[in-house]
BAGU-854862 format. One record per residue (C-alpha): residue in one letter; chain; x, z, y. Coordinates in nm, 2 decimals. Layout:
N
a:A:X:Z:Y
...
END
This chain:
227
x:A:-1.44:4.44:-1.88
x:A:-1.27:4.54:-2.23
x:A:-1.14:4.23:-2.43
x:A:-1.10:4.28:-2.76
x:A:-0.83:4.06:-2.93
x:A:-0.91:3.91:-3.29
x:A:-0.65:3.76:-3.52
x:A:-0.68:3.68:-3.94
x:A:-0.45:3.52:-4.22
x:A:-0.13:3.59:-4.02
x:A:0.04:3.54:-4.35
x:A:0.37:3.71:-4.25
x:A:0.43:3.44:-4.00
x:A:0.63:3.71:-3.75
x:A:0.73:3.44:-3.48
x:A:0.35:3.28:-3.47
x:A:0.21:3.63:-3.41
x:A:0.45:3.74:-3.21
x:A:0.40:3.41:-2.95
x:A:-0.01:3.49:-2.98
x:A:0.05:3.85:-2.87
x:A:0.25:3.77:-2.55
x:A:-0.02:3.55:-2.45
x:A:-0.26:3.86:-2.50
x:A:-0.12:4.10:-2.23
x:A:-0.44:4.28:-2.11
x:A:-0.63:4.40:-2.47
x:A:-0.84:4.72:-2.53
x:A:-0.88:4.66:-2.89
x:A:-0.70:4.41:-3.16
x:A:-0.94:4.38:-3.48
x:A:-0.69:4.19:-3.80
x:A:-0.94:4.01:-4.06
x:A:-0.72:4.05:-4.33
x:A:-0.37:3.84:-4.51
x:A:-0.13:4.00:-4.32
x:A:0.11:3.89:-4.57
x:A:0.14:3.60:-4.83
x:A:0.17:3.79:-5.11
x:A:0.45:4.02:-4.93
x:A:0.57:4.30:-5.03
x:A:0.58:4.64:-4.80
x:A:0.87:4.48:-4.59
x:A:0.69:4.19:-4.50
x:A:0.38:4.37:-4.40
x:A:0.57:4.65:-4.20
x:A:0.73:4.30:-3.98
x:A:0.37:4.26:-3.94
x:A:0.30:4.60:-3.81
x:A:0.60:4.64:-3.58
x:A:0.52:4.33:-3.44
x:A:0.16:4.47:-3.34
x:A:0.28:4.82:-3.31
x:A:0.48:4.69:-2.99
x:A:0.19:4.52:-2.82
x:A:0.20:4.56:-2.44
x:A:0.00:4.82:-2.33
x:A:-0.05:4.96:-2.73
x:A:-0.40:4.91:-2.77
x:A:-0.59:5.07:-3.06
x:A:-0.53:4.82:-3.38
x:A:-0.77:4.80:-3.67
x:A:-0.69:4.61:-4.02
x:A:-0.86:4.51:-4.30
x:A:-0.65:4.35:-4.60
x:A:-0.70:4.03:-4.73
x:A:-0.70:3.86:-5.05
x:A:-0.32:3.74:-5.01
x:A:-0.23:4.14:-4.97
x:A:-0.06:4.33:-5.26
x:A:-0.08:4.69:-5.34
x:A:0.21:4.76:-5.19
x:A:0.12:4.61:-4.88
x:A:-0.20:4.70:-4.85
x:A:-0.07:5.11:-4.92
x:A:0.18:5.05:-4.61
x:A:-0.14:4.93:-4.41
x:A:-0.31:5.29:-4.53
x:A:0.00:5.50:-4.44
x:A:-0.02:5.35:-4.08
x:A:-0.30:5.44:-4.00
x:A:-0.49:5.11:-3.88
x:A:-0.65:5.06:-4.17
x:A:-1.00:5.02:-4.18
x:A:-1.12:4.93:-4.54
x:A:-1.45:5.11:-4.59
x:A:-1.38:5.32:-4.27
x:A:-1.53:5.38:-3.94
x:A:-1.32:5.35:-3.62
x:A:-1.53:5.49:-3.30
x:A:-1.43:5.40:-3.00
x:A:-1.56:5.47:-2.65
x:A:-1.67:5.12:-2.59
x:A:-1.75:4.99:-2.95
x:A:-1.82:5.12:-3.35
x:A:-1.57:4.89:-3.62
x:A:-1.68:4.93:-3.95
x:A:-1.46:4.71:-4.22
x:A:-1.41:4.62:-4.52
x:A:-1.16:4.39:-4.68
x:A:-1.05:4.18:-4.98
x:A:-1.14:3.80:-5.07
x:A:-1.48:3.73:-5.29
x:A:-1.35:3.70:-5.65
x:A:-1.31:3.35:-5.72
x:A:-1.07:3.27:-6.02
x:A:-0.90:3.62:-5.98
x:A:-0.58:3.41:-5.93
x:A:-0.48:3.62:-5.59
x:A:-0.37:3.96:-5.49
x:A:-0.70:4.17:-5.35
x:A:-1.06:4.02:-5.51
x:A:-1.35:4.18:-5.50
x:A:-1.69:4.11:-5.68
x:A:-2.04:4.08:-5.42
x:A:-2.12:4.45:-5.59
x:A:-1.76:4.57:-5.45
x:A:-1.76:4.40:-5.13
x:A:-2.12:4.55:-5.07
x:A:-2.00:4.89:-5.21
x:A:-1.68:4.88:-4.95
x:A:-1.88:4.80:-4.66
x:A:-2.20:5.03:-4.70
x:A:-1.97:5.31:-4.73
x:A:-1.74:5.24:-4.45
x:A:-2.18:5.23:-4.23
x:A:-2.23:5.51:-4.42
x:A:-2.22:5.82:-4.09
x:A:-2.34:5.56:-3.85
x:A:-2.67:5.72:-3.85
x:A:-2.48:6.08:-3.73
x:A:-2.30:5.90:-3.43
x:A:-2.51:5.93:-3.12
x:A:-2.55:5.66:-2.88
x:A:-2.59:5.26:-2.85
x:A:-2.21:5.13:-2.89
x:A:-2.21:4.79:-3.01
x:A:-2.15:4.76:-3.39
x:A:-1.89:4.54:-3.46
x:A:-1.84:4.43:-3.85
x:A:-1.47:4.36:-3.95
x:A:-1.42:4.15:-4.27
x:A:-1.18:3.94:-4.45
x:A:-1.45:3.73:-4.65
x:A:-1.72:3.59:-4.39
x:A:-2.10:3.64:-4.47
x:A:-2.23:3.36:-4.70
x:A:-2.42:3.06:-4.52
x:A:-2.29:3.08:-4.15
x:A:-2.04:2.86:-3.97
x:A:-1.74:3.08:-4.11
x:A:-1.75:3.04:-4.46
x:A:-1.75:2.63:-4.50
x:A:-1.53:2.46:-4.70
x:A:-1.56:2.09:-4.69
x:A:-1.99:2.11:-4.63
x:A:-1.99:2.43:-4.88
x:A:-2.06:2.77:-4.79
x:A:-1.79:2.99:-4.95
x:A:-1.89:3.34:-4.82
x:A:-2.00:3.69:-4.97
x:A:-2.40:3.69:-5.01
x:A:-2.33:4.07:-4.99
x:A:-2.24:4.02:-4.66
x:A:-2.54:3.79:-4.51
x:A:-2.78:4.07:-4.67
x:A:-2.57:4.35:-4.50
x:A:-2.58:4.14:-4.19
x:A:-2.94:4.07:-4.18
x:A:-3.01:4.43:-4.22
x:A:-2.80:4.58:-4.03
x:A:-2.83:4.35:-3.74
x:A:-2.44:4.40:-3.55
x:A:-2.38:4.25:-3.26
x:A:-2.05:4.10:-3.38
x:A:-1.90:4.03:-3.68
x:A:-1.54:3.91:-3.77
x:A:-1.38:3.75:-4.05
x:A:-1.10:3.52:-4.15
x:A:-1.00:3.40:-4.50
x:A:-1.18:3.06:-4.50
x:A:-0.89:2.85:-4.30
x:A:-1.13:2.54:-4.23
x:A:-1.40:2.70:-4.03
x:A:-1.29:2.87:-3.72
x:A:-1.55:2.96:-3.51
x:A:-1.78:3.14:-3.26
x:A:-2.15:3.12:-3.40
x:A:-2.44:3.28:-3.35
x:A:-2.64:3.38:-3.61
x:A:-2.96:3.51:-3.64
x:A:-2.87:3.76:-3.36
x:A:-2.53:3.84:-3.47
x:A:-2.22:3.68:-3.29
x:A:-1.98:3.56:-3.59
x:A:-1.63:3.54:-3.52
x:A:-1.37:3.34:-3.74
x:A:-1.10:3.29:-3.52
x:A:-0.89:3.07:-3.74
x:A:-0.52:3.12:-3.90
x:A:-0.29:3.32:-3.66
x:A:-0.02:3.18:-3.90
x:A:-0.05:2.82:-3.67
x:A:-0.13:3.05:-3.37
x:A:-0.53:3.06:-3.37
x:A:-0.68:3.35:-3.25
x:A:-1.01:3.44:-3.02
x:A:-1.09:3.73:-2.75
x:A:-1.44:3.87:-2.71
x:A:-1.54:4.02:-2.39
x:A:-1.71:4.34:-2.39
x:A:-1.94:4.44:-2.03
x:A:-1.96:4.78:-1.92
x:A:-2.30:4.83:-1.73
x:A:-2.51:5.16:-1.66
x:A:-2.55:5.33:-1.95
x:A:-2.49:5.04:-2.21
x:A:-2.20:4.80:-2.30
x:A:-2.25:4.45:-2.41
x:A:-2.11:4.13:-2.55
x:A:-2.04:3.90:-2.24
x:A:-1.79:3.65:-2.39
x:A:-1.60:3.50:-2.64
x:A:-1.35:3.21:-2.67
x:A:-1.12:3.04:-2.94
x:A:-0.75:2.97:-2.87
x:A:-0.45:2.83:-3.05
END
C-alpha cells in the first residue's frame, strides 16, 4: 500500500505543517496544492521547504504554487526542484501532472492566471503522457479546483477554473488535487475522477490517499480528510 500525503494553502504557517507532518510518518508521496506562503518572500518559502525537506523517511515532494506565492517564492520552489508547474513527475506507482496559480479574479494577488493560461499550463505539463508506457494512475495536481465540483464552492457558488472541468472530462484521471478555495474541503467523486481538496494545512487540514498494488496494476483504494 503507498499513501500519498496531500496538503494546500500552508500559508507559511511552519509550526501547523510541521504538527501535520509528524502525524504523517509512513508517506510515499507528498503532493502541495499550492500557497506555500502568504505573500512571503524566498525566506518564508525556504521555512516551508526545510520543513518538508526533513520529512521522516524523505519521500518524493511535488509543488504547485498558488495564487498567494510571489516570484521570488515561486523561483525558490523551481530551484528545489519539487516544482511541478506544467511538469510531469513519474513515479513507479503513479504519473503527477500540475499546474499552479489562482483563476484571475480582480488580479489583486500574487500568481493569477486567465482559463486560457491555466489550460495552457496544464496541457503542457500532459503533453509526453502519450510516450510513457504503461497504466499508472494519473494524478492531476492543481492550485485552482475544476469548476462545478464539491471543491470550488464558495457560499452555494462554484468558484473554479472551467479549463479544468473540460481538461478533467477529457482526460478522465483517476485523482485530482487542489486547494485554494478554503470553504470546501473535500473527497468527491466526480464523473469518474476522485477530487481531493483537503482543506487549509495553515489550521492543520490535510488528507491521505491510498494507492493498491495488485498484479500488474495499481489502484485508488482510499482516501480520508484529517485536521
Amino acid at each position: 500500500m503507498k499513501k500519498i500525503l496531500v496538503l494546500a494553502d500552508i500559508h507559511g504557517r511552519v509550526k501547523s505543517l510541521g504538527r501535520v507532518l509528524s502525524k504523517n510518518t509512513d508517506i510515499s508521496l507528498v503532493l502541495v496544492a499550492g500557497d506555500l506562503t502568504n505573500f512571503g518572500d524566498e525566506e518564508a518559502a525556504a521555512q516551508v521547504l526545510a520543513e518538508l525537506e526533513a520529512m521522516t523517511g524523505k519521500p518524493p515532494i511535488a509543488i504547485v504554487p498558488g495564487n498567494c506565492d510571489p516570484l521570488p517564492a515561486r523561483r525558490l520552489m523551481e530551484r528545489s526542484g519539487h516544482y511541478l508547474d506544467g511538469g510531469l513527475l513519474i513515479l513507479p506507482f503513479c504519473r503527477v501532472a500540475g499546474a499552479g496559480g489562482g483563476l484571475r479574479r480582480a488580479g489583486m494577488t500574487s500568481f493569477e492566471r486567465t482559463e486560457d493560461e491555466l489550460r495552457s499550463a496544464l496541457e503542457t505539463a500532459l503533453a509526453d503522457l502519450a510516450s510513457i508506457e504503461g497504466n499508472l494512475p494519473l494524478i492531476v495536481l492543481t492550485h485552482s479546483p475544476p469548476y462545478g465540483t464539491n471543491a470550488d464552492l464558495i457560499r452555494e457558488t462554484h468558484a473554479g477554473s472551467v479549463a479544468f472541468a473540460e481538461l478533467m472530462s477529457v482526460r478522465e484521471p483517476e485523482l485530482w488535487v487542489c486547494g485554494h478555495i478554503h470553504e470546501s474541503p473535500c473527497i468527491s467523486l466526480e464523473d469518474g475522477t476522485l477530487v481531493v481538496n483537503p482543506g487549509p494545512c495553515a489550521t492543520e487540514c490535510f488528507a491521505v490517499i491510498e494507492l493498491k498494488e495488485g498484479p500488474g496494476r495499481i489502484s485508488l483504494a482510499g482516501a480520508y480528510l484529517s485536521n
